[in-house]
C-alpha positions as CSV (number, residue, x, y, z in Angstrom):
1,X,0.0,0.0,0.0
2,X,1.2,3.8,-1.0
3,X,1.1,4.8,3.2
4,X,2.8,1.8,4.3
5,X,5.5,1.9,1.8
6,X,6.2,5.6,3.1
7,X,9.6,6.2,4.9
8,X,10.3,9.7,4.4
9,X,8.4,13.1,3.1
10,X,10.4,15.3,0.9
11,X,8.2,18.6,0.7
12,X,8.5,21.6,-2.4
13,X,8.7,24.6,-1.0
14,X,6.7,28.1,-2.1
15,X,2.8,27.2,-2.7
16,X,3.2,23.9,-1.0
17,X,4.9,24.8,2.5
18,X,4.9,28.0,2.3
19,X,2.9,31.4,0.9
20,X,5.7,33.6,-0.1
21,X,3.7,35.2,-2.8
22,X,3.6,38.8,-1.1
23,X,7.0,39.0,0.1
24,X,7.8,38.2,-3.8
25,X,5.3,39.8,-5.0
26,X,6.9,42.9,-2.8
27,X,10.1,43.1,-4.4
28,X,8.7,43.1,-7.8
29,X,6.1,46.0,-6.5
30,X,8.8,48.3,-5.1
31,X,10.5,48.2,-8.6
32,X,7.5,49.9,-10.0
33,X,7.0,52.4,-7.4
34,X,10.6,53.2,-7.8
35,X,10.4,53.8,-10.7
36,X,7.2,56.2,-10.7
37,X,4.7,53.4,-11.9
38,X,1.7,52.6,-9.8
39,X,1.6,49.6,-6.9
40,X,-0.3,46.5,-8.5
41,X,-1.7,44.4,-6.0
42,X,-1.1,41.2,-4.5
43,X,-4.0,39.2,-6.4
44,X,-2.2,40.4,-9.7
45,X,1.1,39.0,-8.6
46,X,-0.1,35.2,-6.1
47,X,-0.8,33.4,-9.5
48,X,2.5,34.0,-11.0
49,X,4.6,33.4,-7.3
50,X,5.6,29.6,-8.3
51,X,7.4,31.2,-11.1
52,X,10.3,33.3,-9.0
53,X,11.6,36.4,-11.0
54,X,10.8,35.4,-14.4
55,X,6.8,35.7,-13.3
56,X,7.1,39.0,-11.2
57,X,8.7,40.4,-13.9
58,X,6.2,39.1,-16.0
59,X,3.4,40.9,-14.0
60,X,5.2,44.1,-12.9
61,X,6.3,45.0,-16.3
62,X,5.0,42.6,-18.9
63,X,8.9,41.4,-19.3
64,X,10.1,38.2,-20.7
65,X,13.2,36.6,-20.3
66,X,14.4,37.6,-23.6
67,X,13.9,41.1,-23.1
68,X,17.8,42.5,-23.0
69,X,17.2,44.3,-19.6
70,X,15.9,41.1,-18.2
71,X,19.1,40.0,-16.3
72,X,19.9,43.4,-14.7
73,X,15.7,43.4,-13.5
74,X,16.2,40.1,-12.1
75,X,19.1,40.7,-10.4
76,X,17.8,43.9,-8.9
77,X,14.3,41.7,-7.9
78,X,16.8,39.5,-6.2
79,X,18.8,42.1,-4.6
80,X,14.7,43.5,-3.2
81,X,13.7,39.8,-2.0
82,X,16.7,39.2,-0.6
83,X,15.7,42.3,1.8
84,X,12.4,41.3,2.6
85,X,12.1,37.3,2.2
86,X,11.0,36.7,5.5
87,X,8.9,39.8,6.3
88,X,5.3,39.0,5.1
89,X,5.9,35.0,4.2
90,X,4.2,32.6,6.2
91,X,3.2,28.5,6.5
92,X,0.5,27.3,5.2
93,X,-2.5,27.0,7.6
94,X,-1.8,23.3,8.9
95,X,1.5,22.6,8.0
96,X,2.9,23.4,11.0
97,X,0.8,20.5,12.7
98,X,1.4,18.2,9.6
99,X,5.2,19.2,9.9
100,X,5.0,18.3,13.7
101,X,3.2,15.1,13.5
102,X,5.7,13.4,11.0
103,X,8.2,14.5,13.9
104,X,6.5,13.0,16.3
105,X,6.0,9.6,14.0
106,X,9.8,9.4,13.4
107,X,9.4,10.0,9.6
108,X,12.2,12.4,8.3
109,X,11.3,15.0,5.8
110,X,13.2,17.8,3.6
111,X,12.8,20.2,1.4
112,X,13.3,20.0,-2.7
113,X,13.0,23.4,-4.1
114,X,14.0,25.2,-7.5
115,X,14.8,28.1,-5.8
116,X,18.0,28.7,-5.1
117,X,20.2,28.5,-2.3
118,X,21.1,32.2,-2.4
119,X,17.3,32.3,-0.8
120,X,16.7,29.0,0.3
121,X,19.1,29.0,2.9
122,X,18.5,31.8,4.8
123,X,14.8,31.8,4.0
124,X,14.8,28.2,6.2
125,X,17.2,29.0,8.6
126,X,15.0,32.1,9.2
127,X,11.7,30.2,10.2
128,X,11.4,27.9,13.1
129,X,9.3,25.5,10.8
130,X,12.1,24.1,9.0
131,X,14.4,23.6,12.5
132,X,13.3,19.7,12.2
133,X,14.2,19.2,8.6
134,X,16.6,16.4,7.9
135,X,17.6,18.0,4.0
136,X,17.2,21.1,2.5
137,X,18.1,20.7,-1.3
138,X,17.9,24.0,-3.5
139,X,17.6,24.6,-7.2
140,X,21.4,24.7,-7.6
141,X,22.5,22.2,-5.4
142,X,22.8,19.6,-8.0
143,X,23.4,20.0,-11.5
144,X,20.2,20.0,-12.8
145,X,16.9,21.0,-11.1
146,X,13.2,19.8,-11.5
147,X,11.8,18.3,-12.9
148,X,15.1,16.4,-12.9
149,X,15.3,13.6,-10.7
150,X,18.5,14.3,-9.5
151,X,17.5,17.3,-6.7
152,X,15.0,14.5,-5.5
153,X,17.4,11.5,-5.5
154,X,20.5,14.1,-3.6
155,X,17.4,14.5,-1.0
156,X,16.6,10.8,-0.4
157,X,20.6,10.2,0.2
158,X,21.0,12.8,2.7
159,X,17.8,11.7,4.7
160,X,19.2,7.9,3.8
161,X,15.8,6.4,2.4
162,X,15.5,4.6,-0.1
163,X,13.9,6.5,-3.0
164,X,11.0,4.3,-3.8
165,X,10.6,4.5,-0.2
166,X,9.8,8.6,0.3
167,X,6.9,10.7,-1.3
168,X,7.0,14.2,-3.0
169,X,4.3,16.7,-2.1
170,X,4.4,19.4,-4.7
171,X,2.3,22.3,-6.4
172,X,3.8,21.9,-9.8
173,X,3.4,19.5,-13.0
174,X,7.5,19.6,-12.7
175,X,7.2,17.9,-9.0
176,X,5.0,15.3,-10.0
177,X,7.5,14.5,-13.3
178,X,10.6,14.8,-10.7
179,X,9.0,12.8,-8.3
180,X,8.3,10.4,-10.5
181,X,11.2,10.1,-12.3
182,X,13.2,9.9,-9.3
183,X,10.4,6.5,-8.2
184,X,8.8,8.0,-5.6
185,X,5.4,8.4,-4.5
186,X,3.8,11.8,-5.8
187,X,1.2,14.3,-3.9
188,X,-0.2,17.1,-5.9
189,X,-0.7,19.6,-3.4
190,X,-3.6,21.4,-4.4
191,X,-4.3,24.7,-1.8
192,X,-1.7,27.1,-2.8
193,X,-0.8,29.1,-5.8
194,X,-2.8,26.9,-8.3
195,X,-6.1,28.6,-8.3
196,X,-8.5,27.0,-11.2
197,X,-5.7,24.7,-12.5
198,X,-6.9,20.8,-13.4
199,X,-4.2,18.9,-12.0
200,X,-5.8,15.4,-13.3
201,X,-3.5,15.0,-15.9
202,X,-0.2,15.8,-14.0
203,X,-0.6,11.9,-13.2
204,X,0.4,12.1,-9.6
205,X,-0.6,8.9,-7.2
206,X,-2.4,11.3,-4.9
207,X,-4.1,14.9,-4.3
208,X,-4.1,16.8,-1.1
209,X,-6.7,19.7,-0.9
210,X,-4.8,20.9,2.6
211,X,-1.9,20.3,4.2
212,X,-3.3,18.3,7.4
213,X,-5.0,15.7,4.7
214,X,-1.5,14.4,4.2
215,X,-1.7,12.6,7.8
216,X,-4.8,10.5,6.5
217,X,-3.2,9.7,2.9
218,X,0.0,8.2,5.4
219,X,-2.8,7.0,7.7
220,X,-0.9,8.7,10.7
221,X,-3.6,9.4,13.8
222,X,-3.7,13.3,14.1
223,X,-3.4,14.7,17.7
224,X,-6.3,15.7,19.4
């Protein structure tokens, strides 16, 4: 059975842990209002959030990554996020308790994340939620990232499970194609960024519609 076979939980991080969309969604903002342009808010900017610069750039000022100025924008987005990564970003209503209870069930669990270690690092050190993680693997931490296996298979070493052993929980088609291609069980995590998106045909082995419904799919007894 998928819960029995479960040894370890390797978790994505923005719109699956974590709502970072209005600290990124800040940093892209303040480069318009620097620049004399109107603040756009939040709602315009949460859909785009799982896609990191190249979607706040995309929102604040209709920029693509081919655009020439494109690499001095991002970098200066960066250099804004990097100042304010921590100030409005929060957990997901339950994960805390979910995060807790595979704690308290011995099950290790990470993190697998495109984003790179430049934030990842000191956005996890920063919040107490991650003080229990057993991996934290970024976007440039490996050679490739999703939805490459490899990120996904340098998580399962460090945790020492078996891949076909853990489960990826994940808000993106590319988690459910790393997961996979890495053999592990896949959750699509369906409560965060994805809005009105059909995630049917992403093929994962399970949905979650919030975090704490994780406990039932491993069929772990939730704390009264």
């Amino acid at each position: 059975m998928f819960a029995q076979d479960v040894k370890a939980v390797l978790f994505d991080l923005d719109g699956t842990l974590i709502d970072s969309a209005p600290d990124l969604g800040a940093a892209a903002d303040k480069m318009r209002t620097d620049r004399g342009l109107p603040s756009l808010p939040l709602d315009r900017y949460r859909p785009m959030a799982g896609a990191g610069a190249r979607g706040m750039l995309g929102v604040a000022f209709g920029m693509t990554p081919e655009h020439p100025d494109f690499p001095a924008m991002r970098e200066e987005f960066f250099r804004n996020y990097e100042s304010c990564m921590t100030q409005r970003t929060y957990a997901f209503e339950g994960v805390a308790q979910m995060i807790a209870a595979l704690v308290d069930q011995g099950v290790p669990w990470g993190v697998v994340t495109n984003k790179s270690m430049r934030f990842t690092g000191p956005l996890t050190k920063g919040m107490t939620l991650f003080s229990t993680a057993r991996t934290v693997v970024g976007g440039d931490s490996t050679p490739h990232a999703k939805p490459h296996p490899a990120p996904l298979l340098e998580a399962a070493r460090q945790v020492d499970v078996c891949p076909t052993k853990c489960i990826y929980v994940g808000d993106d088609m590319r988690d459910v194609l790393a997961g996979k291609a890495a053999g592990m069980g896949t959750v699509a995590a369906t409560y965060g960024y994805l809005g009105s998106v059909d995630v049917k045909d992403w093929g994962a082995d399970r949905h979650i519609e919030a975090p704490m419904a994780l406990l039932s799919l491993l069929q772990f007894r939730q704390a009264a």
